[in-house]
Structures are given as structure tokens and as C-alpha cells.
C-alpha positions in Angstrom: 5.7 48.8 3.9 6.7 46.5 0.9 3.2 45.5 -1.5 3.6 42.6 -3.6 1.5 40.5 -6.0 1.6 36.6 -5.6 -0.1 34.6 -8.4 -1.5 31.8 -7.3 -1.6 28.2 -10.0 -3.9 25.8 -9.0 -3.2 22.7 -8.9 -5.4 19.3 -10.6 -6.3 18.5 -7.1 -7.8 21.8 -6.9 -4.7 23.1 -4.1 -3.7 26.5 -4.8 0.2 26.3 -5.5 2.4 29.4 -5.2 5.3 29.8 -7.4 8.7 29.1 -5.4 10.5 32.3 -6.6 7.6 34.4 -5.5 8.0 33.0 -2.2 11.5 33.4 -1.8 11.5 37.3 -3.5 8.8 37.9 -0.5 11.2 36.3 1.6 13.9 38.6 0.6 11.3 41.8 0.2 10.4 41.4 4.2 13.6 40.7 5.4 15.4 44.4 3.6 11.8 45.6 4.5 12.5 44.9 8.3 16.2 46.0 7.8 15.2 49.2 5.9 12.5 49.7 9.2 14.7 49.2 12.0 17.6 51.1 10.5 14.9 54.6 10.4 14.0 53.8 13.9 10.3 52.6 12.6 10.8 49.4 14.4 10.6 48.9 18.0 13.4 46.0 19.3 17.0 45.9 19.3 19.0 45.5 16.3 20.8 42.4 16.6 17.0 40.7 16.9 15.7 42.2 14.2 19.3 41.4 12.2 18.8 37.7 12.9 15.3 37.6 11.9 16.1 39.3 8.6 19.2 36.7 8.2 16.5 34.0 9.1 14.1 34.9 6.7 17.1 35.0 3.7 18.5 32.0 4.5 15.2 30.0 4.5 15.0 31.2 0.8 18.6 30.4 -0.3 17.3 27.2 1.1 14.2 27.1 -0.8 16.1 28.3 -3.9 18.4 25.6 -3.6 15.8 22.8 -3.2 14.4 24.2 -6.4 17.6 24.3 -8.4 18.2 20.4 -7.1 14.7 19.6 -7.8 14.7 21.0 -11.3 18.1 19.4 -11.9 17.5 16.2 -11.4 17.8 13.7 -14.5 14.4 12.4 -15.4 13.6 8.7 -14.5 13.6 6.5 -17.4 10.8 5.3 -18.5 10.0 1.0 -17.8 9.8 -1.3 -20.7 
């Protein structure tokens, strides 16, 4: 079973924010986790489900990855006269 810290940032509107590599390294983390698992014969399922949900689980954080790399990319507005 994987353990993993996750900091939590709070936001000025008082919303607890979670950094979006954290997210996407637990992302990662579950889906070898679940690999790792089923390959020892920990889990119980067949191995094509558990294959899909692992390839699920990485692509929604290549997703979120590349939200963040267009996010941080993006020029800054200029600012109005």
C-alpha cells in the first residue's frame, strides 16, 4: 500500500487548494500501486480491468499536467491604460 504526504495551501477565500503535481504523482503512485497489486495476485479482478483503470488514472494526470503546462504558459494579459 503506497503512503503519501499532500500539503495542503489555503487559499484567501479560506478553500484549501492542493498542489497540481501532488495530485497527479498520487495519480501515478495508485495506478503502479494497483498494477504492482494485481500483478502479485493481491488484487481480486481480472487484469485487463484493473489495466484500464491504472491507464485511466495516468491519463487523467497527463491531462491535468498538460492543463497546467498551458495554464502556466500562457502570456500574461496586458495591463489597461
Amino acid at each position: 500500500m503506497i503512503q503519501i504526504s499532500i500539503p495542503l495551501v489555503p487559499a484567501a477565500d479560506g478553500v484549501l487548494l492542493i498542489p497540481a503535481d501532488h495530485v497527479t504523482d498520487l495519480l501515478r503512485r495508485l495506478a503502479s500501486d494497483w498494477l504492482r497489486s494485481e500483478a502479485a495476485g493481491e488484487l481480486r479482478g481480472d487484469e485487463q480491468t484493473v489495466a484500464d483503470l491504472a491507464g485511466v488514472l495516468t491519463e487523467l494526470a497527463d491531462q491535468i499536467d498538460v492543463e497546467c503546462i498551458g495554464f502556466a504558459s500562457a502570456p500574461e494579459p496586458e495591463p489597461e491604460a
